[in-house]
C-alpha positions as CSV (number, residue, x, y, z in Angstrom):
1,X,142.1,91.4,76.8
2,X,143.3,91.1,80.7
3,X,143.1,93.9,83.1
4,X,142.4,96.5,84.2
5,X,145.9,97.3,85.8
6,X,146.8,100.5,86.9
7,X,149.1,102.5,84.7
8,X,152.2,103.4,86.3
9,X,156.1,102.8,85.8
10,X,155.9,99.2,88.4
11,X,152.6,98.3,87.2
12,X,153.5,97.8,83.7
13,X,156.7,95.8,83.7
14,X,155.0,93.5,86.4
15,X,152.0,92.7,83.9
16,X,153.7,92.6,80.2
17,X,156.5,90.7,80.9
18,X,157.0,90.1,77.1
19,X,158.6,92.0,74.3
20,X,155.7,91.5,72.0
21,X,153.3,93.4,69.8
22,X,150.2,94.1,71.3
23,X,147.0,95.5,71.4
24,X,145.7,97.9,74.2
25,X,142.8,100.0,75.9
26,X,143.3,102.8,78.1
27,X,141.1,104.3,80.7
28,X,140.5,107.3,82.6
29,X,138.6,105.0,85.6
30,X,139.2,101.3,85.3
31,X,135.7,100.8,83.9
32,X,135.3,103.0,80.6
33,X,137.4,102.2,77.3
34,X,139.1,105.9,76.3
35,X,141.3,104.9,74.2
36,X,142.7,102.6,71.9
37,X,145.9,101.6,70.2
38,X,148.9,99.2,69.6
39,X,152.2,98.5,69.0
40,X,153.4,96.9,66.2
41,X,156.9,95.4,68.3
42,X,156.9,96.7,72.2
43,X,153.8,96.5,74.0
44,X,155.0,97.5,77.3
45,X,157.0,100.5,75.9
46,X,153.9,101.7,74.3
47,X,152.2,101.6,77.5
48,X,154.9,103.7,79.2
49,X,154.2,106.7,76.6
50,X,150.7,107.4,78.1
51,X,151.8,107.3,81.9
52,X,150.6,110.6,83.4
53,X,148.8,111.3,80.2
54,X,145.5,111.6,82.0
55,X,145.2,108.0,81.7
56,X,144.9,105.5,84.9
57,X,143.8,102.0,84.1
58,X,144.9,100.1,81.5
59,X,143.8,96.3,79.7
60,X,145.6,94.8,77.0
61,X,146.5,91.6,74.6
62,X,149.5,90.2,73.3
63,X,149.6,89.5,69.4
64,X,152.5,87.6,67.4
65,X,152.5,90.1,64.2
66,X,151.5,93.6,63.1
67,X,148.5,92.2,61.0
68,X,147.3,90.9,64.2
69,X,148.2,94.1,65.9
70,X,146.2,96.4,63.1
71,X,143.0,94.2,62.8
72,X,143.0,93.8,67.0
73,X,143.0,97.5,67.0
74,X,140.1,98.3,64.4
75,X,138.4,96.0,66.4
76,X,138.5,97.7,69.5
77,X,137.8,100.9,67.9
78,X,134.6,99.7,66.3
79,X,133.7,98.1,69.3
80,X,133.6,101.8,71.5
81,X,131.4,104.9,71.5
82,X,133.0,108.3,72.2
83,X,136.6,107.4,72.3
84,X,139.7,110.0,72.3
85,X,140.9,108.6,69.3
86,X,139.6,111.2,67.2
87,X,141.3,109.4,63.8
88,X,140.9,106.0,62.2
89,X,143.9,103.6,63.7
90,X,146.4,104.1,60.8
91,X,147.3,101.1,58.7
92,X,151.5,100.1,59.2
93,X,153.1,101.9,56.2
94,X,153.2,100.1,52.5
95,X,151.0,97.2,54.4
96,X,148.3,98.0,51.9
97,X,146.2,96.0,54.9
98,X,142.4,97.1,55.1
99,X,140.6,97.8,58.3
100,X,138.8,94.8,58.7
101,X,135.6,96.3,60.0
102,X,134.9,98.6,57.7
103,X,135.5,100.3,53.9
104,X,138.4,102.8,55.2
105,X,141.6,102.4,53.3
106,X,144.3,104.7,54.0
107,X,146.7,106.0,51.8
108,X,150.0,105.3,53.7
């Protein structure tokens, strides 16, 4: 992961200058992990959906598929304590891919 960049319209272009899938933290104060998620094909356009979402830091990775994408994302949200996400990170539909840090298995 590389950041913490500020999460504004500039900021984001200037930083993920790739079209790329991509997996991402988001934070209320630079320092604390709030949030996480990915995309599964634009990274940067992702990013753009939380600006003024009450998030204002951001860190993030890119990944070259949606496996990468889904694992780098459990990953993350095994990792933190008393994240926002208040759901499992959902599994891309008819993968049949497994979260790779623990037993959940969704039914998409």
């Amino acid at each position: 992961m590389i950041g913490p960049y500020q999460l504004n319209t500039n900021n984001i272009p200037a930083v993920v200058t790739r079209t790329s899938a991509g997996v991402y933290i988001l934070s209320r104060d630079g320092i604390s992990a709030n949030y996480v998620g990915r995309s599964d094909t634009n990274l940067a356009e992702r990013l753009a959906t939380w600006i003024n979402q009450g998030y204002s830091h951001f860190w993030f990775e890119y990944v070259t598929s949606q496996i990468q994408a889904f694992n780098g994302e459990c990953n993350w949200y095994h990792s933190y304590q008393n994240l926002d996400n208040t759901i499992h990170p959902a599994r891309p539909t008819n993968s049949g891919w497994q979260c790779p840090r623990c037993t959940i298995f969704q039914t998409q």
